[in-house]
Each structure stands twice: as structure tokens, then as C-alpha cells.
N, C-alpha and C positions, 0 to 999 in steps of 0.2 A: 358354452362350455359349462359343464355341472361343478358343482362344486369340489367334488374329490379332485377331477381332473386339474381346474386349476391349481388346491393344494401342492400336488405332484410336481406341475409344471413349476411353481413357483419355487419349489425346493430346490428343485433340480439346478434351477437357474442362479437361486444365491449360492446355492453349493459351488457351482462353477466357478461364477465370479469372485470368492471366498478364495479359492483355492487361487486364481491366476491372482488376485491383486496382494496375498502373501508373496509367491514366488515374487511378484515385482519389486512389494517391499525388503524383500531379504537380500536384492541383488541392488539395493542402493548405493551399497558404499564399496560395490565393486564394477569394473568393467567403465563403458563409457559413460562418459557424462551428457554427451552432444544428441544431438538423430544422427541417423545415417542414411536413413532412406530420404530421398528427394521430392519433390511435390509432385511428380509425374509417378513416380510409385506409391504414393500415399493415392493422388487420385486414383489411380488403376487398381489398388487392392479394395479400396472404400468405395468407392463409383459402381458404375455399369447402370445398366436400364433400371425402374423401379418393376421391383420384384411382381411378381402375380398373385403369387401365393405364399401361403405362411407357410412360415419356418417353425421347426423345434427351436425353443427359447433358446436351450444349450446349442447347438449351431450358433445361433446367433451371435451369443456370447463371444462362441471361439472365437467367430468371425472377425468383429469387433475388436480383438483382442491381436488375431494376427497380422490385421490391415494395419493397425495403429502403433505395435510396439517400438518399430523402428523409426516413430514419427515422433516418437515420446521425447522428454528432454529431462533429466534426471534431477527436477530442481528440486524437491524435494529432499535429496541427499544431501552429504554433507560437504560435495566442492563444487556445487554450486553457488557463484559468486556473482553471477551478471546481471540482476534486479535485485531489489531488496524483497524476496520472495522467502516466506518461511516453511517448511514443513510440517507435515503433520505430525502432531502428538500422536503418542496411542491412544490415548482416552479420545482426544478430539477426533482421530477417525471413527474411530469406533462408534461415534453418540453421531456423527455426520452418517453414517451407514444407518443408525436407527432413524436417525430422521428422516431417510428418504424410504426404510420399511413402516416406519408409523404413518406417513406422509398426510401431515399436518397441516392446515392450512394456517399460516398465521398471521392471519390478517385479522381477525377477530378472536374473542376469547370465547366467546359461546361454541365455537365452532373446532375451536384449541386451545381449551382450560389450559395444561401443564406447559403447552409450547411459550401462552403469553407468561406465564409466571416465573420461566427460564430465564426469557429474557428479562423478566424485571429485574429479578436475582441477581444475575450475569451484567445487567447493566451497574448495579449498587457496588460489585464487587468492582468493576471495571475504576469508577467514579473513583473509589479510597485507593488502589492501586495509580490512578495515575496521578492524584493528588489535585481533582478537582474541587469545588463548593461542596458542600451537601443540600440535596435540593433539585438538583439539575435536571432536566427531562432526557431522556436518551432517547435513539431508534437505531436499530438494525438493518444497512443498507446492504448493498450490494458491494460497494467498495467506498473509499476516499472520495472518487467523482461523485456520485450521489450523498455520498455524508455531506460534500462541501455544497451543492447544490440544495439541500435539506435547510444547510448553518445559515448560507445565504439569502435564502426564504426570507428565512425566520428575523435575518438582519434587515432586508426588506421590506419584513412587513412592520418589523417594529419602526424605523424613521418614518415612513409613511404615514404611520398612523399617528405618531406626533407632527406632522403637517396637518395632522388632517385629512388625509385620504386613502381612502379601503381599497388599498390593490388588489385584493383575492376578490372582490364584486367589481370592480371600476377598470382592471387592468395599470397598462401605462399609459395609456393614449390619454393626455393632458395632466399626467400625475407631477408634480413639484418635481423637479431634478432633482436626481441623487446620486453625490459625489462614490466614485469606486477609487478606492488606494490600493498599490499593491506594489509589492519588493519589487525589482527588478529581473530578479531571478524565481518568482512564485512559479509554481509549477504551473503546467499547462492543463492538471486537473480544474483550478481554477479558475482558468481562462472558459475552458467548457462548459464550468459552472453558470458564469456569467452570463456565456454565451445563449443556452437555453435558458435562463431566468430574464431575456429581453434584455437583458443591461452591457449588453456587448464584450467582444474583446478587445474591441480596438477604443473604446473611450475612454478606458479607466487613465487613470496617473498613475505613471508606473514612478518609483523613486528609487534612487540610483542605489547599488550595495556596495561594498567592502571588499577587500581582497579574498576572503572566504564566503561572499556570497550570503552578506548578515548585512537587513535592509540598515539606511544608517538613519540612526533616530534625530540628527541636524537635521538631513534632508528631508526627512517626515514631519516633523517644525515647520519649515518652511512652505512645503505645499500644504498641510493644514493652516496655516495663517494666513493664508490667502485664499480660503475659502470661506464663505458668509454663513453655509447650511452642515449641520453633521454629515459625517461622512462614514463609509462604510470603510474600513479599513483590515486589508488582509494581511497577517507574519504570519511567521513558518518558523516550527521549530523542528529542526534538521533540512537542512538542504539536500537537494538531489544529489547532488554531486560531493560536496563535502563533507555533509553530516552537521554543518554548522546553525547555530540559533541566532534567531534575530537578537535582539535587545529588550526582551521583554519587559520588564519594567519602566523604562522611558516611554516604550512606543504605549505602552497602559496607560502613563500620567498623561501623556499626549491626547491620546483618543478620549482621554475623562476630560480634561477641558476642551475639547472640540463637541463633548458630548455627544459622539458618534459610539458606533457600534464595535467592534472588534472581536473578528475572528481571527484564531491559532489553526494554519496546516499543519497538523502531526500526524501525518500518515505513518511513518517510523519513531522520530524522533520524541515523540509524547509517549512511549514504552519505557525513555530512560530517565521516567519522574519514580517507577518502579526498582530500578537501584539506587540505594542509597549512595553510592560512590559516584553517581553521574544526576541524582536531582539536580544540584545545583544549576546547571545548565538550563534549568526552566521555572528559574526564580522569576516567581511573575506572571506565570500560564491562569491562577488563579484568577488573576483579574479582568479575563476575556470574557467576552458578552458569549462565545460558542467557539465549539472545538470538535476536530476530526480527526481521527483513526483509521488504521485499519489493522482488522485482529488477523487477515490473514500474513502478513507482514512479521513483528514480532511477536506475538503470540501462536504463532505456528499453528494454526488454525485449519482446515484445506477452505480452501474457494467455493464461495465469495460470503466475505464476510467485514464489512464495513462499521464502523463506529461512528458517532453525533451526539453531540451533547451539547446543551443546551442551558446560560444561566436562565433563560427566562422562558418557561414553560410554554404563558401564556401564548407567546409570539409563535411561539415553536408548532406550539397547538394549532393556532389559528394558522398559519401557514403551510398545515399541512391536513388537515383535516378534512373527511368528506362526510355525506350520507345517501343513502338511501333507504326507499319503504321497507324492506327488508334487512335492514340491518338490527340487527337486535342491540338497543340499550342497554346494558347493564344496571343493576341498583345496588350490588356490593361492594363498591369500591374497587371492582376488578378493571383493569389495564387494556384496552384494546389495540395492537400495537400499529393498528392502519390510522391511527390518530399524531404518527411520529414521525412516519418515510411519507415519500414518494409511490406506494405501492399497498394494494390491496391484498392483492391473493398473492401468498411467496411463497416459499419453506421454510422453514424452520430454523433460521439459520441460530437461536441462542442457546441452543443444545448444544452443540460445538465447541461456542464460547465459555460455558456454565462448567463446560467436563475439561477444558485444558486449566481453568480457573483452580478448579476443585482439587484436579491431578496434579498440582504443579504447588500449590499456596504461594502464599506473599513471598518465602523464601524461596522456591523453588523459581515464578517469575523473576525474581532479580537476579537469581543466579545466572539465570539463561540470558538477560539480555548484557548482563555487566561480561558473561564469557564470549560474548559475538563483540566484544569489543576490545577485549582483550586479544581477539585473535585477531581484531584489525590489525591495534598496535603491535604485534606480532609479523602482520605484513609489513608494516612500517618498517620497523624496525632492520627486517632482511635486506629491505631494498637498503636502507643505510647502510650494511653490511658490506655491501655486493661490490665487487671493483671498479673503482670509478670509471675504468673504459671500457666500462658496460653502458654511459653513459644514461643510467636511472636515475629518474628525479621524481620523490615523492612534493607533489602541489599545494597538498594543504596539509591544516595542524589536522590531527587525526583524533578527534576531539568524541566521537563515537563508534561507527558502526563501517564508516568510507573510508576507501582510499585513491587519491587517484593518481594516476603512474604516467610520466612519459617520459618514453626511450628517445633524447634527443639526439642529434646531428654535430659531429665535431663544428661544423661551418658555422654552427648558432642560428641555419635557416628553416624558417618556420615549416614551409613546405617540406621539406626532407627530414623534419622529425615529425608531421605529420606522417609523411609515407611510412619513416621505421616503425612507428607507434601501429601503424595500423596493420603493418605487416607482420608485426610481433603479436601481436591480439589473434590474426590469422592463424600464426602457427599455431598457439595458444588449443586453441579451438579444434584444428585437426588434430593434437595431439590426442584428445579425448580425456586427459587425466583429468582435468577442471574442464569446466567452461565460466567465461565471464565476457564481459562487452568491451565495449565504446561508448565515447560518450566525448561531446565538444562544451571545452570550459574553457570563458574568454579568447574564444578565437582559433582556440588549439584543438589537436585529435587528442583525446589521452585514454589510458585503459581506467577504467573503473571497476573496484573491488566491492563487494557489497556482503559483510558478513550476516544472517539473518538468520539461519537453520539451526536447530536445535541438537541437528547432530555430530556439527560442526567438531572437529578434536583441534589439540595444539597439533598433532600427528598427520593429521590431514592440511593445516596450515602447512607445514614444512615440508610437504610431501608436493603440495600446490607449489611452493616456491620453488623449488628445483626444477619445476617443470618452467615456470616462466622466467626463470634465470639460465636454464638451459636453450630457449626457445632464444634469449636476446643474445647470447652469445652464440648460435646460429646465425643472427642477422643483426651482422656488427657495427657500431656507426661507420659512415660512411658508405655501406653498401646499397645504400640505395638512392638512385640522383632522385629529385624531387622532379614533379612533371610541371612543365613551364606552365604558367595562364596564357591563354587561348590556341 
């Protein structure tokens, strides 16, 4: 293909997809929120034999465009509730769109001057925003699972190396034991983390939490006292399910006389050191050995764009670092950012980050994440509202960004408020006005609210409630027997 010709083609093709991925954004905050097409018409529109011959780019496009829309899920928008999934900025799409036309490798700097210097910026900015050290090394992953997997390393390689032993040359195979701590409700990102970095899921100590799901820092005393070697020890600030933070400052003084390591999960929950109305809640985050994000989350980012941070470079460095003959050195102090992840060759992802940054400032992010939580308490609040023989019970304090909901059974029986809970999320879902999920906390089915999107209104909150208080007065307790065990 000559040159003119692919110019043509190429134009043609963002022209296309310019034009469809507007119409899609402008229909966000109308129509359904769900899919409607099923896996058997997503295979059949997207499927078929592999083609023979080329296509015109723009076919392709369409194509693409029409197999997929009814497959789409409007999370993005603003009633979307059912993960803590953010939407994109405009700046942020916009700079995610230049990154994939610049397309930059950014794995090195030689080879993507402006890509690494994005993210250095983007990382410095991030750091004062979530009210980390100054100092700290960052890297740009793919999400949370690879930030924690990154933190983990890095925590890895540092107790190791005060044993005495080089796991990045030696492995594990006869390396000193090394203690794994974790809440009892840490997310399953972390478990995975474990899982590929050799150190298992099923070894660690899990210690017991709290009625909101906030590890308890007695119980964290106790299993470190009865350990003779540092230990690797993981909190969470925000929980999956409730939005709640561990005890960061005890389980810090804790980990510093164990002289272990300590990593903070804050895949959402580290965005509200960014309001001043809700730091408070992460009195303490300061004093973690490394910490995880993710900016597609609250920062509204599009996908995939992960956070890592690091107090101690060194480890961080050495834990993650490669070479070869052909990698070009640097002598200016320039940043190479395949010295920080898991990954060599990527995209670009601190373009993204740098432009929702920029577009937004220090007040613009805390407006955005202090108003996704004001619209929780906003849900809270309805449901307190709502006629008691609607039989709604909000689970936890609503202390952020969660809420979680279940529609119980006059009888008080677990199973039959299991069944209404989940038949009421059903409806929920076919209605099309929101969507949000499920989710099992202590035993139980309940709905789970997840405010995260930037385009979120009070209007759209109120507009969601009607729909899911219309849905439970549909299916009223007692209407539904529970179904016997076995």
C-alpha cells in the first residue's frame, strides 16, 4: 500500500469510528443501561469463518460496531452501579484516543521521550493527590491485580534480601520463609497476586474483620507475635463490599515492630485521601512500605490503567527490572518506565492519567470523588425512607462510595431473603433504567451499589431509586418461598 493510499484509508477509518463512538457517547445517559443481545447473537454477528480477503477499513469499522453495540453495557454512564467502574473524562478519552494514534511504545524512553515523561508527571501528581511520601517510585500497570503483584515483588524482594537471599537470581526454591498477612476479606486481586509471585493462596494468615469488613488490629497483634521473622502484611482501604478502611495506623505501629513490610489495597478507596471531607479515613496510608490504585476506577480514566507505588524505590527497582543488548541506557536522568511494571512493550497508558489530572485539578478531583459519595449517602438515605414493608435494610455504615442492600423475608429466613434479594436485583436489571449486581457479604445475597462515574447527578440517584423501590414493591416479602437444601 503507498503512501497516499494508506493516508486515505486511515482517515477514513478514524472518521468512522469518531463519528460512531460520539453517537455512543451522547446516548449515555439515555435508553438502556444493560445488553440485550445474548451470547449466541454476539457470537453470530462477530463470528463466522476467518475471512480471506481484506476489507475496507470503514466496513470493518461498521462491522465491529454493529455486531458489538447490543453486547455493550453502558458503564460508562451515569446509572451504572454494579462495579466500581468509572467513566471517562473528556480530556481522558481524548489523550486515550491520541495514544492509540501516536502509538507509543512505553516501555522505554529512547523509544517514547513524551510517553515516559507523562507518566513521570502523572505519577508526582497522583502521589500529592493521594497524600503519599515524597519520594516514592511509581509504575503504570494494567489494573490493581498487576499494581498488587508489582507492591508484592517489591515487598518480597525487600525481606529477602534482609535474610540474606537474592529471589530475583535464586528464586524460592530454599529461600527463608516468608510470613503472608492478610484481612480476611482482602480481595481476591490479592490472592492472585500471591498466587503468581510463588507465595500461594492458600498459605498466607488470613485475620479475622469486623462487622464492616475492617481487618481487626488485636487480631493482627496476635498473629504477628507469634511469628519469629518479618512479615509481609496486607490492609485495604475501602472494602469491596462496604467501602470500609482497615485501622491504618495500629496495623503501621504493628508492622514497624514486626519490622515487616506493609502494603495498602486501594484500588478505590486511596482516591478519598483526595477529599478533604473524607482524608480522614486514611489516617495512616503514609506509613505503608507500597500502595495500589487503580485510576480507571475513580479517576475516570477508560481502561486499563493501574497505579503502584512504592516507599522504597530501591526494592521496587530491583524487583522489577530487566535488560537487554539492545536496550538503550540512558545518561540524563531520563525515566524508563519498563524499570517499574511487570511489562516491557505496552501503551501508553500516562497520557490518560496526565489529561484527567490536568482537566479536573486538585479541586476538580475531590469534587468528583466527595459527589460519588454523597450520592451513595443519597441511596442510603432512600432506602431509610422507604416503607418498612418493603422490608429494605441498608448492611453497612456508608462511610464512602458502597452501599449494600437487602430486601429481607417477613420469616427472618436467610434463604428467602436470599431468594427476594436476588429476585429483586433481576428485576432491577430487566428494567434497563440502572444496572447494578450482587454480591455475597457474611453469608448472605445482598444488592450492591457502587457509585464511581463522573456523570453521576443527585437526579439520576433519584431516578435509580424509584426504579429499585418500584422493583421491591413488585416482589413483596413473603412472595417468594425459599428453595429447600438438597
Amino acid at each position: 500500500m503507498d503512501h497516499e493510499t494508506a493516508r486515505t484509508a486511515t482517515d477514513a477509518a478514524l472518521a468512522r469510528a469518531a463519528q460512531l463512538a460520539r453517537a455512543w457517547v451522547r446516548g449515555l445517559d439515555a435508553g438502556r443501561v444493560g445488553p440485550t443481545a445474548s451470547v449466541a447473537e454476539l457470537r453470530d454477528r462477530l463470528g463466522g469463518p476467518l475471512p480471506e480477503r481484506a476489507e475496507d477499513p470503514v466496513a470493518t469499522i461498521d462491522a465491529l460496531a454493529a455486531g458489538a453495540e447490543d453486547g455493550l453495557i453502558r458503564s460508562a454512564g451515569p446509572r451504572f452501579f454494579g462495579f466500581v467502574i468509572g467513566g471517562g473524562l473528556p480530556a481522558a478519552v481524548g489523550a486515550d484516543w491520541l495514544a492509540s494514534a501516536w502509538d507509543q511504545n512505553a516501555g522505554l524512553y529512547v523509544i517514547g521521550p513524551a510517553a515516559a515523561v507523562a507518566e513521570e508527571v502523572a505519577a508526582r501528581w497522583a502521589v500529592e493527590l493521594l497524600g503519599l511520601p515524597d519520594g516514592v517510585s511509581a509504575g503504570f500497570t494494567t489494573g490493581a491485580t498487576m499494581a498488587s503483584f508489582t507492591a508484592l515483588a517489591a515487598g518480597r524482594h525487600a525481606l529477602l534480601e534482609r535474610a540474606g537471599w537474592d529471589v530475583e537470581r535464586n528464586g524460592l526454591f530454599g529461600a527463608p520463609d516468608l510470613p503472608v498477612v492478610v484481612g480476611e476479606e482482602a480481595h481476591v486481586t490479592i490472592h492472585v497476586a500471591l498466587q503468581m509471585l510463588g507465595m500461594g493462596r492458600d498459605r498466607v494468615t488470613r485475620v479475622p474483620t469486623d462487622g464492616q469488613g475492617r481487618m481487626r488490629a488485636d487480631a493482627l497483634a496476635e498473629v504477628l507475635s507469634g511469628l519469629d521473622r518479618p512479615a509481609l502484611v496486607c490492609a485495604q482501604a475501602g472494602n469491596v463490599n462496604t467501602g470500609a478502611f482497615d485501622p491504618l495506623p495500629e496495623i503501621a505501629d504493628l508492622v514497624r515492630a514486626n519490622a515487616g513490610w506493609l502494603h495498602v489495597d486501594g484500588a478505590f478507596g486511596l482516591w478519598a485521601s483526595a477529599d478533604p471531607a473524607r482524608r480522614h479515613l486514611l489516617a495512616g496510608v503514609e506509613r505503608a512500605d507500597s500502595w495500589t490504585t487503580d485510576a480507571h476506577k475513580w479517576l475516570n480514566v477508560p481502561y486499563d490503567s493501574g497505579l503502584v507505588f512504592c516507599a522504597h524505590p530501591s526494592a521496587h527497582h530491583a524487583a522489577m527490572t530487566l535488560g537487554a543488548a539492545y536496550y538503550v541506557e540512558t545518561e540524563g536522568g531520563e525515566r524508563d518506565p519498563y524499570n517499574w511494571v511487570a511489562e516491557s512493550s505496552r501503551r501508553a497508558r500516562g497520557f490518560a492519567v496526565w489529561a484527567a489530572i490536568r482537566s479536573l485539578g486538585r479541586e476538580g478531583v475531590a469534587a468528583m470523588v466527595g459527589g460519588a459519595c454523597d450520592h451513595a449517602r443519597r441511596f442510603a438515605e432512600g432506602f431509610a425512607a422507604a416503607p418498612s414493608a418493603l422490608g429494605i435494610r441498608v448492611l453497612n455504615d456508608v462511610v464512602l462510595n458502597q452501599v449494600l442492600v437487602r430486601f429481607e423475608d417477613p420469616s427472618g429466613d436467610v434463604a428467602a431473603g436470599d431468594a427476594r434479594t436476588s429476585a429483586v436485583i433481576a428485576a432491577i436489571q430487566a428494567d434497563g433504567t440502572l444496572w447494578l449486581g450482587g454480591s455475597l457479604w457474611h453469608g448472605q445475597r445482598v444488592m450492591r451499589i457502587s457509585v464511581s462515574g463522573w456523570r453521576t447527578t443527585a437526579e439520576d440517584v433519584d431516578r435509580s431509586l424509584a426504579t429499585i423501590l418500584r422493583s421491591a414493591e413488585a416482589i413483596p416479602p413473603g412472595a417468594i418461598a425459599s428453595t429447600p437444601a438438597g
